[in-house]
C-alpha positions in Angstrom: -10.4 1.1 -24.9 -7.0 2.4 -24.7 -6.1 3.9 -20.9 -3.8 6.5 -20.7 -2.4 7.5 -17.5 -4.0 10.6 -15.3 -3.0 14.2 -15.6 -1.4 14.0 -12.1 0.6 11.0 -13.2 1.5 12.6 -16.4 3.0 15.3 -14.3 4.5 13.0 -11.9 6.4 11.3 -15.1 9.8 12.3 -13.9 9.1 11.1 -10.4 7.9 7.9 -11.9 10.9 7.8 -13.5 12.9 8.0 -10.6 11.5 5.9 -8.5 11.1 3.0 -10.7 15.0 3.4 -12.1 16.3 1.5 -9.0 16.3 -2.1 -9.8 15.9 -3.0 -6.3 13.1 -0.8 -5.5 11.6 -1.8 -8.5 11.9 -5.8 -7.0 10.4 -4.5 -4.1 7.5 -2.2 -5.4 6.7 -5.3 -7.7 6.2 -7.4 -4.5 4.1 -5.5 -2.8 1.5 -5.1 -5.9 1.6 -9.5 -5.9 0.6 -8.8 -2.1 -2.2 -6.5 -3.4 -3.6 -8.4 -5.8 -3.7 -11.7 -4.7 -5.5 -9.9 -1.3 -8.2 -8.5 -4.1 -8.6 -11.7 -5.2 -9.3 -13.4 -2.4 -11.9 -10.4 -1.5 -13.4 -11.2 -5.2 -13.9 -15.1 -4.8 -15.8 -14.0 -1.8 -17.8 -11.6 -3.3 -18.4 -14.7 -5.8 -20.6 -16.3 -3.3 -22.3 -13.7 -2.4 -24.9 -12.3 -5.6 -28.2 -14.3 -6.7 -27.3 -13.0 -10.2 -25.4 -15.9 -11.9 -23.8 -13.4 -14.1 -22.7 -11.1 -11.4 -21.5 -15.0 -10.0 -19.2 -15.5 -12.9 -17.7 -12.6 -13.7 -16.7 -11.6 -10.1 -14.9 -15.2 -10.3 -12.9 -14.8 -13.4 -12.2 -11.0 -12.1 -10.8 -13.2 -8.8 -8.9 -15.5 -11.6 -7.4 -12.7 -13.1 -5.6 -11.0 -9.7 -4.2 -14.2 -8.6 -2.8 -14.7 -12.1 -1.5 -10.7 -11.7 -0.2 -11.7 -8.3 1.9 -14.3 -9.8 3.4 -12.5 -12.8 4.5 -9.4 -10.7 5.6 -11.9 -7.8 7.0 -14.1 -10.7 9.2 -10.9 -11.8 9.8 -9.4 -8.7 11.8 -12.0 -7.6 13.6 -12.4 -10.6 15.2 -9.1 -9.9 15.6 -9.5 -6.3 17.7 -12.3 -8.2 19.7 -10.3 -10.0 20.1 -7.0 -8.1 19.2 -7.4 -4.4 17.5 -5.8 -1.9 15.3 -2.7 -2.4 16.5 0.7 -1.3 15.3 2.4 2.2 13.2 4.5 0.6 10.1 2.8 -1.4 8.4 5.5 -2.0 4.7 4.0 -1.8 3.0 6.9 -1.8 3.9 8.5 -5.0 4.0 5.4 -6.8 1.3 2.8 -5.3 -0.2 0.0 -7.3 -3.8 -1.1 -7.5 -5.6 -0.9 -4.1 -7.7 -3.8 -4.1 -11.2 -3.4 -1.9 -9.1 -1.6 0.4 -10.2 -4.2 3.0 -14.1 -3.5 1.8 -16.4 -6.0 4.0 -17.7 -7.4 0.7 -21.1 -9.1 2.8 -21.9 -5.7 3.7 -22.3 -3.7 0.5 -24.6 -4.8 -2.3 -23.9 -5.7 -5.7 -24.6 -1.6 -7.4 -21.8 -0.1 -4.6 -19.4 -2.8 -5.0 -19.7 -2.2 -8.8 -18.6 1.3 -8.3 -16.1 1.0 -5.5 -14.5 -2.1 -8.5 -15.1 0.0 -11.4 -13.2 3.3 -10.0 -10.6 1.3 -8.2 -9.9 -0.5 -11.9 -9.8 2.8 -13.8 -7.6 4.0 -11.2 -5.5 1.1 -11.2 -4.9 1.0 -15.0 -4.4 4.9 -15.1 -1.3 4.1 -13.2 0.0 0.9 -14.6 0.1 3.0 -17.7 2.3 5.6 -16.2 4.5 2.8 -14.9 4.7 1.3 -18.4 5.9 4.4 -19.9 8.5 5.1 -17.6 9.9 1.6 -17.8 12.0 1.8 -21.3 15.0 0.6 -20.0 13.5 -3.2 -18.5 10.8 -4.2 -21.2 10.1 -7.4 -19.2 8.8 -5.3 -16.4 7.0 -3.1 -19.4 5.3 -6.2 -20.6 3.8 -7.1 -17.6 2.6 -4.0 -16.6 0.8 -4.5 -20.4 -0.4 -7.8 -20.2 -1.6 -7.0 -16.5 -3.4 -3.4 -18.1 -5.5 -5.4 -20.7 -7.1 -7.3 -18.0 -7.8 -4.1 -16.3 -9.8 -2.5 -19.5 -11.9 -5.8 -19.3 -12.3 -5.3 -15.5 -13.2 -1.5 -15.8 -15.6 -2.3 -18.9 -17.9 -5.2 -17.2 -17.9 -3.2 -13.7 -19.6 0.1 -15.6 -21.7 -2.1 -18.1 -23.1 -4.3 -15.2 -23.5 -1.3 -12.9 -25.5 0.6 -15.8 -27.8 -2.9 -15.9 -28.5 -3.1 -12.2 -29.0 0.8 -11.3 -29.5 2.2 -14.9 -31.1 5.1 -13.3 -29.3 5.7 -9.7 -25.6 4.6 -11.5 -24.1 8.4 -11.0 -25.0 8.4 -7.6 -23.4 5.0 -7.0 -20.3 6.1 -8.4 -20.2 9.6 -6.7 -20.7 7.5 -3.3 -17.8 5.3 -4.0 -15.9 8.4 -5.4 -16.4 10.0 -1.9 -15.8 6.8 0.0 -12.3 6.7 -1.7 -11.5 10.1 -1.0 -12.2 9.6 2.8 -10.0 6.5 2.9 -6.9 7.9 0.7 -7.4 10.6 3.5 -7.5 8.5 6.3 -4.2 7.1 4.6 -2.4 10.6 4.6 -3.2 11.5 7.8 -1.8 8.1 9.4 1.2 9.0 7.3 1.3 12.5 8.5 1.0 11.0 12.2 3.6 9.2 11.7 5.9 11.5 10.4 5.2 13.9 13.0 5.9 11.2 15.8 8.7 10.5 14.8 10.2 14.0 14.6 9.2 14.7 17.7 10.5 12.1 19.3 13.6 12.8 17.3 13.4 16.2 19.1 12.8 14.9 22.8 16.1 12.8 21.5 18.2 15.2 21.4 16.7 18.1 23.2 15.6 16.2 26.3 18.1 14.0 26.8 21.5 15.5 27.2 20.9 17.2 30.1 20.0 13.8 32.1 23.3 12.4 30.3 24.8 15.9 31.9 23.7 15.3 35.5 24.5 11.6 35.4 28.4 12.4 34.2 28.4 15.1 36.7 27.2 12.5 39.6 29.6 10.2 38.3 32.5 12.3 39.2 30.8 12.9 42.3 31.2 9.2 43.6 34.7 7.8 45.2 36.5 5.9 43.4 38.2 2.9 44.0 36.9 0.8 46.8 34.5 1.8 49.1 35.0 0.6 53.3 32.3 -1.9 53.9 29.4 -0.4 56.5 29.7 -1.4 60.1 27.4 -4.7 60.9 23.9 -4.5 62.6 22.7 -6.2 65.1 20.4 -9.5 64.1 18.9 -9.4 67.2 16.9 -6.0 67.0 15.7 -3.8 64.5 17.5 -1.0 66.0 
């Protein structure tokens, strides 16, 4: 099966481009996707212990093998360039250019094996879609290419068993598996826009209150500064320590 980016991807190219040109960005983006997949694996080698299918038992583990062994290749290369160039940039730019979700923080014990399958298998085709993209845009650092194409033939493995053991244990309520997890993934990518959104608009209005609210208390406190004496001030007369008058 050969996996060729999506047509938003393919028109996100020259942002691709630009994000992934920065060497440190790169380091850090690279990073984050170890942190991602080595969390996906830990999910998986839960969801391991979970089926009654031995099958379902061994696959889900060597699916688990395979993101720790991502985790260490891009953590393995990420550092290598932290190495060589530094620190990332301010601006990672996560949003247009995020790596492979993982479960997304699914409660694995609470979903059977048919809507796991789904969620995996749609997650995985995502994934691979934008690996893809990131591999194209990569001429000038083949080492990062390669492992974004030794990473993406795991993922055609991971996208082909998810379909082919979802099509064995729901052969006849598959499409409606995979239009649940489609609309599952839609909520949460929406849930993740509009914390993003929040965010932003927080922080602009805050921004706002800065500069808005605030110099007019600065004003009065100058102006009651030049209000005070200056220099020192005669000490009050004593009271009496005998009566509260």
């Amino acid at each position: 099966m050969r996996v060729k980016p999506s047509t938003l991807d393919r028109l996100l190219k020259p942002l691709h481009r630009w994000i992934w040109a920065d060497a440190g960005r790169r380091a850090r983006k690279l990073l984050t996707f170890a942190e991602t997949e080595a969390d996906g694996g830990r999910d998986l080698a839960r969801a391991a212990e979970l089926p009654r299918d031995p099958l379902l038992r061994r696959l889900y583990l060597l699916h688990a093998q395979d993101e720790q062994r991502h985790a260490d290749l891009f953590a393995r290369r990420g550092r290598e360039l932290v190495a060589l160039h530094g620190a990332a940039p301010l601006v990672e730019a996560n949003w247009l250019a995020p790596g492979e979700r993982g479960l997304d923080d699914v409660r694995v014990e609470q979903h059977k094996d048919e809507a796991l399958l789904a969620f995996l298998h749609l997650s995985e085709s995502a994934a691979a879609g934008r690996f893809a993209a990131y591999a194209e845009v990569l001429e000038a650092d083949a080492r990062t290419r390669e492992v974004f194409s030794r990473i993406l033939k795991d993922e055609v493995f991971h996208m082909t068993y998810t379909r082919r053991q979802l099509a064995r244990l729901a052969p006849r309520d598959q499409g409606v598996r995979l239009w649940q997890a489609r609309a599952g993934r839609m909520f949460s990518a929406y849930l993740r826009i509009a914390v993003a959104l929040a965010s932003l608009f927080g922080q602009a209005l805050l921004t706002l209150q800065y500069f808005v609210l605030l110099p007019p208390f600065a004003a009065l406190a100058r102006r009651s500064t030049r209000r005070e004496t200056q220099g020192f001030v005669p000490a009050r007369a004593p009271t009496s320590m005998t009566s509260q008058y």
